[in-house]
MARRONU-714383 format. One line per 2 residues: for each residue x, y, z of C-alpha. Coordinates in steps of 0.5 Angstrom, whole numbers. Layout:
N
X Y Z | ...
This chain:
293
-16 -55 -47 | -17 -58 -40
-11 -55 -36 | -4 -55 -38
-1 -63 -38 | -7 -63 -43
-4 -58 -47 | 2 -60 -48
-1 -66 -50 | -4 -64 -55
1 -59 -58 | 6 -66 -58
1 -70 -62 | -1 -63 -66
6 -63 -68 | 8 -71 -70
1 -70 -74 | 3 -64 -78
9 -63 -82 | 10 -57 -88
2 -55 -87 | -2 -53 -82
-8 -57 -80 | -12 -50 -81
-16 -51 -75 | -20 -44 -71
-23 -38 -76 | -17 -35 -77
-13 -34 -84 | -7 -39 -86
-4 -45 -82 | -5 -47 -75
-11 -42 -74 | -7 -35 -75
-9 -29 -76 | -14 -24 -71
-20 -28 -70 | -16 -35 -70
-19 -39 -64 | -13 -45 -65
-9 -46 -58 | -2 -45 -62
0 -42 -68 | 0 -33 -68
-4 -27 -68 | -10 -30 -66
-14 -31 -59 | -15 -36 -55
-15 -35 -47 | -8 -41 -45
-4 -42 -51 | 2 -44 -54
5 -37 -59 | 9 -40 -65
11 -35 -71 | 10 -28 -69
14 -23 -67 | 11 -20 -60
7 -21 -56 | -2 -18 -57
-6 -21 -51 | 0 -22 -46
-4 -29 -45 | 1 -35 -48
2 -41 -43 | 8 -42 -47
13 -39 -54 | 16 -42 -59
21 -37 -61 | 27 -36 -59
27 -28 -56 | 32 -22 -55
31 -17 -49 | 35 -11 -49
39 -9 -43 | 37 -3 -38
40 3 -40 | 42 5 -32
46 12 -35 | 38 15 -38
36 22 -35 | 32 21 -30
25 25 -32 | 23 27 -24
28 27 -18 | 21 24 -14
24 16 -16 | 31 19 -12
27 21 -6 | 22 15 -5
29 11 -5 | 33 15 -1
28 13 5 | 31 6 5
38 9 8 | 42 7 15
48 12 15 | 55 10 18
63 12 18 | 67 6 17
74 5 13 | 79 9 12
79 16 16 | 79 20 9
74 26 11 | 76 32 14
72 32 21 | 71 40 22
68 40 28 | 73 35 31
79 39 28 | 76 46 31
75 44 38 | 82 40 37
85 46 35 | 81 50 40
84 46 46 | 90 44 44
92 51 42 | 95 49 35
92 47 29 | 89 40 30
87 37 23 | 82 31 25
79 26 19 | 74 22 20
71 15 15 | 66 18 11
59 18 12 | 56 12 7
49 9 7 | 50 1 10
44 -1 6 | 45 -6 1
40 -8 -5 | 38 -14 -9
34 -12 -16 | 31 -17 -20
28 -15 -27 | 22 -17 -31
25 -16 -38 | 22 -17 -45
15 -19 -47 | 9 -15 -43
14 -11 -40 | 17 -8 -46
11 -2 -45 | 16 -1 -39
22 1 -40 | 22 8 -39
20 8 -32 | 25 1 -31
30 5 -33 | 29 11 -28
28 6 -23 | 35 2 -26
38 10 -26 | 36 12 -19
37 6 -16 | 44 6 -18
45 13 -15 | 43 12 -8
45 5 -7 | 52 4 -8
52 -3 -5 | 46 -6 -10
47 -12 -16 | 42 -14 -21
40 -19 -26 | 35 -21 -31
29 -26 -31 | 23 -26 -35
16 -26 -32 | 17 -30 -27
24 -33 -22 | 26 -40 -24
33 -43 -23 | 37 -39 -28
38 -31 -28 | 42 -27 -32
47 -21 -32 | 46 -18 -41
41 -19 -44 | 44 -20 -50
47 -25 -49 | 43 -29 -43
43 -36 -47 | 50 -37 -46
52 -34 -40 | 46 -36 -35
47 -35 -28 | 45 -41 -23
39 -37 -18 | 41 -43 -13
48 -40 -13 | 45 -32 -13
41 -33 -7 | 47 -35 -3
52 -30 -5 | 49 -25 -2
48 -25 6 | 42 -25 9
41 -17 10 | 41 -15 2
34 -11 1 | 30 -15 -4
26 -12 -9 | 23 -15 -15
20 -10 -21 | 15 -14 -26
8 -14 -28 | 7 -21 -25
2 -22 -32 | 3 -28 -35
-2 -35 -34 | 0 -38 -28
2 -44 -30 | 9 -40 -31
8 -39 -23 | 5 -45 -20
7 -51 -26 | 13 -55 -27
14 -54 -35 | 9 -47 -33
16 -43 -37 | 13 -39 -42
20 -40 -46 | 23 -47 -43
22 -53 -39 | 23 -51 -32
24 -57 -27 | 21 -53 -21
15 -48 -21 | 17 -42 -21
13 -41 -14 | 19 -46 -11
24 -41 -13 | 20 -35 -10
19 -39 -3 | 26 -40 -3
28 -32 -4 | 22 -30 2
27 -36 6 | 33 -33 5
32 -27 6 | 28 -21 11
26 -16 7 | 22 -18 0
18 -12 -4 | 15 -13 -11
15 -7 -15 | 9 -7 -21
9 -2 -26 | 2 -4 -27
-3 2 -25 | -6 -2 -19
-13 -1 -21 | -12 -7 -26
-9 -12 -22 | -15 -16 -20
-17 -18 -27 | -10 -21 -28
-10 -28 -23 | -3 -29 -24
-1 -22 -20 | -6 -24 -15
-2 -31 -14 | 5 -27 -14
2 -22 -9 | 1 -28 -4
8 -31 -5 | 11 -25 -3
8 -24 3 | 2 -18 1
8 -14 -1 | 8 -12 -7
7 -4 -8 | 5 -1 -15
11 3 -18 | 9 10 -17
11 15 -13 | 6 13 -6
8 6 -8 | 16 7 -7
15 10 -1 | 11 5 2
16 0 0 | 22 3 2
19 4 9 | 17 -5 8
24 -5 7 | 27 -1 12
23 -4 18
């Protein structure tokens, strides 16, 4: 179509042209160039490599420039049974152990040589031992994410485990200026990603989890959002994350084999740094030690 201000273009004039039917445009069946063969940019259930989806229920190539439905995420369920230990353990090497707050802890040690030197019972406490490391998580949710749930859910659980300082919030493919904390009820409660960034100190390890597929004017355009119009690109938003914190991973649940046929990975994977690590187990590990440097 000739790049994305061409493709809005021609959806505006698409959509003062048509009313209650379809201009029956592309080989598929129905309005708009539906069905499995229709090469029609906008309409459903055809294909087309940059279009704008309009009437249908989910998602089939994973390549819509933009959708226009409203949709709705289900949240992470962070009580789920963790199938493998082995998540645990890849995390727990992110860890910088330290005694701080009240003395609730019996000290054994320190009471046994008190109590040794002292000739009575010396009962000594100690603050306990807590793990220093605080964690930011931002979650990719809906869309080509849907296919996984299951290991963002082991991840959710196990990171809630072993990061007892952590926040998380919702986006959807690619950062923008608003996130979000449910899912059922991200339209009204949007939190400004402005405000998030500066929360938080500098300190807070910062990992994204996502597949990075989508069309990468979602990343690198103004008005690129697959959902809304978004007055900065999503690459802006990702540079002012690097900025503001030290430690930056990218967890991608997609199998690393495949992600140089998806540009847009290639393009996220720049933005943070060459620090994006597959979401398996060797991949945990390299990214834990990253962000434990």
């Amino acid at each position: 179509m000739g790049g994305f201000d061409a493709l809005m273009e021609a959806l505006a004039e698409r959509m003062r042209r048509q009313k209650e039917e379809g201009d029956g445009e592309g080989q598929g069946k129905g309005k708009n160039g539906q069905g499995p063969t229709g090469e029609s940019p906008f309409g459903a259930n055809g294909y087309h490599p940059e279009g704008v989806r309009i009437g249908q229920d989910k998602g089939r190539h994973g390549k819509a420039i933009k959708v226009w439905d409203k949709r709705e995420y289900k949240n992470l369920d962070d009580s789920v049974e963790l199938g493998t230990r082995n998540i645990k353990v890849a995390l727990r090497r992110l860890r910088k152990w330290t005694r701080d707050g009240s003395a609730e802890e019996l000290d054994m040690d320190g009471t046994i040589q008190g109590t040794a030197e002292k000739g009575y019972l010396d009962i000594q406490l100690r603050p306990e031992r807590r793990n220093k490391i605080s964690v930011l998580i931002f979650f990719d949710i809906g869309g080509s994410m849907d296919s996984h749930i299951k290991i963002c859910e082991e991840l959710f659980s196990a990171a809630r485990t072993e990061f007892k300082n952590m926040e998380f919030y919702y986006f959807h493919n690619c950062l923008y200026e608003s996130v979000w904390k449910d899912n059922r009820r991200r339209h009204a409660e949007k939190l400004s990603t402005f405000d998030v960034l500066h929360k938080f100190s500098k300190d807070y390890k910062v990992i994204f989890v996502g597949d990075a597929t989508m069309s990468p004017y979602e990343i690198t355009y103004p008005g690129g959002s697959v959902e809304h119009w978004n007055e900065e690109a999503g690459a802006i938003w990702l540079d002012r994350v690097c900025q503001t914190f030290d430690d930056v991973v990218w967890l991608n649940p997609t199998a690393e084999r495949h992600w140089d046929y998806t540009p847009s990975i290639e393009v996220m994977r720049q933005l943070v740094g060459d620090r994006m690590f597959p979401l398996t187990i060797e991949g945990l590990e390299k990214a834990m030690k990253e962000l434990a440097r």
